[in-house]
Each structure stands twice: as structure tokens, then as C-alpha cells.
N, C-alpha and C positions, 0 to 999 in steps of 0.2 A: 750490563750491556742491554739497551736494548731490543726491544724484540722487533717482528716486521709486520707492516700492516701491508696485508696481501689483497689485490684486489679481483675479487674472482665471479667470470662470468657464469652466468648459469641458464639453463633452459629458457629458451622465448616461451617452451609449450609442453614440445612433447620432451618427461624427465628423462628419459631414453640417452637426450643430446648431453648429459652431463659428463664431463669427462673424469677420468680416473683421476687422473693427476688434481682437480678440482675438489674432489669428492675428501683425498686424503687430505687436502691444505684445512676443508671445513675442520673435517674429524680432529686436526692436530691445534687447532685456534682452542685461545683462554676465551675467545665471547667474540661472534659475529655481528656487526652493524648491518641491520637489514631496513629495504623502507616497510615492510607491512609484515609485519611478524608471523601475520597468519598464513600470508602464502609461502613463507620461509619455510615455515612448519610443515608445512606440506613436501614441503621438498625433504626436509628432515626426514621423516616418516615413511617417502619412500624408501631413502638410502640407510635407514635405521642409525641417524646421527642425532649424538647427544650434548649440544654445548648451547651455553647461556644466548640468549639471543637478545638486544639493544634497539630497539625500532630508531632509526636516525633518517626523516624524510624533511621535509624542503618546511616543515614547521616544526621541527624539533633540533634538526644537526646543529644549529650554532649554539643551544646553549647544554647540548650532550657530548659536545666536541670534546670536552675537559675530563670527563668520564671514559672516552676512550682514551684518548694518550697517556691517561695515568696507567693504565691495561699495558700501555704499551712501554712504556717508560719504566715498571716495574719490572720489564723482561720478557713478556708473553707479549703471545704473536697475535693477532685480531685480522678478520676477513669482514671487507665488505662488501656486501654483495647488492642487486637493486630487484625487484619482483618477476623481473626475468631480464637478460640478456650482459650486457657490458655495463657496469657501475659510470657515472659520469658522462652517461650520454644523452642527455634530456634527463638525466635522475639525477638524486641528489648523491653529494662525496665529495664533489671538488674540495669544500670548505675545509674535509677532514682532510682527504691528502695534501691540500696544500700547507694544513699545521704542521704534518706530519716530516714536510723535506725542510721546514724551518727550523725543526729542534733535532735536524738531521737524525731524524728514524729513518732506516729504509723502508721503500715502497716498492712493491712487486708483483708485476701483473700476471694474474691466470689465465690467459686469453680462453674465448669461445665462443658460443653464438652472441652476435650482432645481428638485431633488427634491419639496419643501412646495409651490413655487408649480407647479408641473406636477400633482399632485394635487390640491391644491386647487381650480384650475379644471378639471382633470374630474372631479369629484366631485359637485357638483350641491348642495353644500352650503354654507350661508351662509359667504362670505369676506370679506365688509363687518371685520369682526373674527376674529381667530384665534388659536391659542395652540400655539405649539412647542415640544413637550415632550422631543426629543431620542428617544436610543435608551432603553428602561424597562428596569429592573433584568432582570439574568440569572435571579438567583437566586427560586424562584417567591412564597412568603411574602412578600418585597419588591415584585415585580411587584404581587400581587394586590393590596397596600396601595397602591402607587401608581395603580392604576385606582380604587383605593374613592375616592379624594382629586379626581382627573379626570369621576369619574364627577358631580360635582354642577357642573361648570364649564357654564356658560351657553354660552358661544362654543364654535364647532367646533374640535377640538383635534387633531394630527396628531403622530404619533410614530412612530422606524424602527422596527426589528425585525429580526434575524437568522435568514437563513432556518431553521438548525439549529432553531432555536426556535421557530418562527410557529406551528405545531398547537397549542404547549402557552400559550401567550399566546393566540392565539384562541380555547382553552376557557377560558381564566381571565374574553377578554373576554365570552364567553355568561353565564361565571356571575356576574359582577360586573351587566354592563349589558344581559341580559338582551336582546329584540327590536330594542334601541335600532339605526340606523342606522349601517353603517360602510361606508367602502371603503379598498379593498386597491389600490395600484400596484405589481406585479412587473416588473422589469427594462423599466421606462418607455423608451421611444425605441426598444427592440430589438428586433431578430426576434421574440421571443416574450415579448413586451408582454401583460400582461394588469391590466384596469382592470376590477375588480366589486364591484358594488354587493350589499348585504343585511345580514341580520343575521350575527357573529362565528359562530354556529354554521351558517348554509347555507353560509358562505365557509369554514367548515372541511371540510365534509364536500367539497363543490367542489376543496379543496385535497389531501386525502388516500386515500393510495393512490398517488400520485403524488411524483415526487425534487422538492423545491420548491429553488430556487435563485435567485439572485440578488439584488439591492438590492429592498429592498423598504418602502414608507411606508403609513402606515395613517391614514385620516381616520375622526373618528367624530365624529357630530352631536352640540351639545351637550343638554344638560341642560333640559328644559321642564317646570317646575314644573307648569303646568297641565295636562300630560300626563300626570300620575300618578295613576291613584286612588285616591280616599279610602283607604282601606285597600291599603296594599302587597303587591301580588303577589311572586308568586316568587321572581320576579325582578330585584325593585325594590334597589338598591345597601343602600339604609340596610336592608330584611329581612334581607340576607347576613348582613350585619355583623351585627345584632342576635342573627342567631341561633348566628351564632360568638360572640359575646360572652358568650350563653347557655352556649355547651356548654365554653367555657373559665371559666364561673367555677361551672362546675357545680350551674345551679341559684337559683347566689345571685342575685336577680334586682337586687341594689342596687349586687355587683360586676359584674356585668353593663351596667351604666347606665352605671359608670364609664367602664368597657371603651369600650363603643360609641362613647361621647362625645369618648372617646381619637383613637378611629380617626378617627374622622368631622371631629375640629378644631375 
């Protein structure tokens, strides 16, 4: 028979949030799939746990895939875990669970801390509905298109962000969405936790000038149609667009229509 590949979440931060039940699934696994062995270890070391560890991250899982399921196919159990919070959430695993319901092994989640769900309930913003949009494009042209696309989504929508990055994605998000409502979760659970509330430009200027580091998730309220007025401000997403779509078709106000209507979907 065999065994179960357990998926278990662990610490965003502080090791404190590890749960019991988590703790004994590590301690009873034949070999844990982790993505960075080193911060695994750490977490090892607090809870004084001893089993073989598998680094399995977004360059290695497909062709270590077959190294676990034998683990698992032999009978014994395997946990995969990702550098902190829920396996499969912008981390890598998909590829392994989904071998794993094909050669019908069971899969079995250890729920616990969540990055999305840790910001979303302190955020103050409707969680009834949600929409996770992962980490947004590096490159900024992409990025911005990708907020213009967000920008009309109804439900409150939360995505990561790399700190090298965050001033220049939090001016994209001022000029995309304008006053609309966001918050910022930096290094959630740890020493220097910081949770704020405002618009992408006061949370920029709050943020600069300053080394910004650590994991970090971004909520922003959705889209209220009947919060916009009659005539588009500034700031309003579809103004943006139109008036880029202007100054790229230089004028032609019919290539211009097209444009806009491109971006917008």
C-alpha cells in the first residue's frame, strides 16, 4: 500500500505559528520535499526534527518528481512543505501532487499559516470573495498592463511582490488605481511586521528612503463602479489607458479606440 504525501504548511516567520499536529506529520515522514533546504533546517532545529530532506523548487521538482513517488509508492509517507506558509501557493508542488492523485496515492493537507489568508483578515477589506493573483510581472510595461486588467475586478484582489521591486510597482499601482485602497503586509509574523493601510502612493512615500525587505503581500480593494465619476479623473484606470492609447497612436483617435479597447479586453 501506499503511503501519503502530506502537504503541510509551516511558519511565514515567526516558528512559534507551527502547529502540533504539523510538527508530528514532519517527525513521522520517510523524507520531506522542501524548496530551500536551508531554511527547512532551521525550522528542523528548532523543533529538534530528524528526517532526510529533498530540495524540490521550481528548478529541480520535475525531474525529482520520480525520486519522491518511489518514497511514496514503497509505502512511506513524504511532506511537502515550501520556505514558509501553504505549499502550492506561488511555490512549487503542484507538479508533485498532481503525479501523486494520478497513481492514486493520497494527498493530505496540514493546513496553517497563509501569506493571502494572514493579510486578508488584516486588511479590513471585503473577504466574503477574493481573487489571487500570484507574484506580477517583473518587467514594468507588463506589470502596468497587468494592474490595468485588476484594476476593473470587483472582488478584493491580493498579489506578492519582491521587495527589490515594491517602490517601482507601488508607483505603477498610484498611477494605474489612483486613491483606490490598498494594503501592504511586510515580513507578517516577525520582528518587524508592518501592516498598512492607504493609497499605493502614501504607502510609497512611508516606504522610501528606507532598505525595504522581506516577503511581502499586497491587498487592494476591488473595483466600484459607482464610485467613479461621471467623467474620469486622473486617475481613473480606463483615463490612463486612453490617454496612452492617444499618445501611441499619435493623434489617431480611431487607432486610439482600438488600442484602448485592446488593453482593456
Amino acid at each position: 500500500m501506499a503511503g501519503t504525501l502530506f502537504i503541510v504548511a509551516t511558519p511565514l516567520g515567526n516558528l512559534d505559528d507551527m502547529a502540533p499536529r504539523g510538527r508530528a506529520v514532519l517527525s513521522g515522514a520517510a523524507l520531506v520535499a522542501c524548496e530551500d533546504t536551508r531554511r527547512t533546517f532551521k525550522l528542523f532545529a528548532r523543533f529538534d526534527l530528524d528526517v532526510p530532506l529533498l530540495a524540490l523548487h521550481k528548478f529541480s521538482e520535475r525531474e525529482r518528481i520520480d525520486a519522491v513517488l518511489a518514497v511514496l509508492q514503497r509505502g512511506d509517507d513524504v511532506a511537502l512543505v515550501s520556505d514558509g506558509g501553504t505549499p502550492g501557493l506561488s511555490d512549487p508542488g503542484a507538479l508533485l501532487v498532481a503525479a501523486a492523485h494520478e497513481l492514486g496515492i493520497r494527498v493530505s493537507p496540514v493546513p496553517g499559516p497563509s501569506a493571502v489568508a494572514a493579510l486578508l483578515s488584516a486588511s479590513g477589506l471585503p473577504g466574503d470573495r477574493f481573487v489571487f493573483d500570484g507574484f506580477l510581472p517583473p518587467r514594468g510595461g507588463e506589470r502596468r498592463n497587468r494592474l490595468r486588467e485588476l484594476a476593473r475586478e470587483p472582488r478584493t484582489w491580493i498579489v506578492y511582490e519582491a521587495p527589490h521591486r515594491i517602490l517601482e510597482t507601488l508607483a505603477d499601482m498610484a498611477e494605474v488605481l489612483g486613491e483606490r485602497t490598498i494594503v501592504l503586509g511586510r515580513e507578517m509574523t516577525k520582528v518587524h511586521e508592518t501592516i498598512a493601510r492607504g493609497s499605493a502612493r502614501s504607502i510609497r512615500e512611508m516606504l522610501t528612503g528606507s532598505e525595504v525587505r522581506g516577503e511581502i503581500a499586497i491587498a487592494v480593494a476591488g473595483f466600484d463602479a459607482a464610485a467613479v465619476p461621471a467623467e474620469a479623473g486622473a486617475d481613473d484606470p480606463v483615463a490612463v489607458v486612453w490617454r496612452e492609447a492617444v499618445a501611441a497612436a499619435e493623434g489617431d483617435e480611431r487607432e486610439a479606440l482600438k488600442r484602448a479597447a485592446k488593453a482593456l479586453g
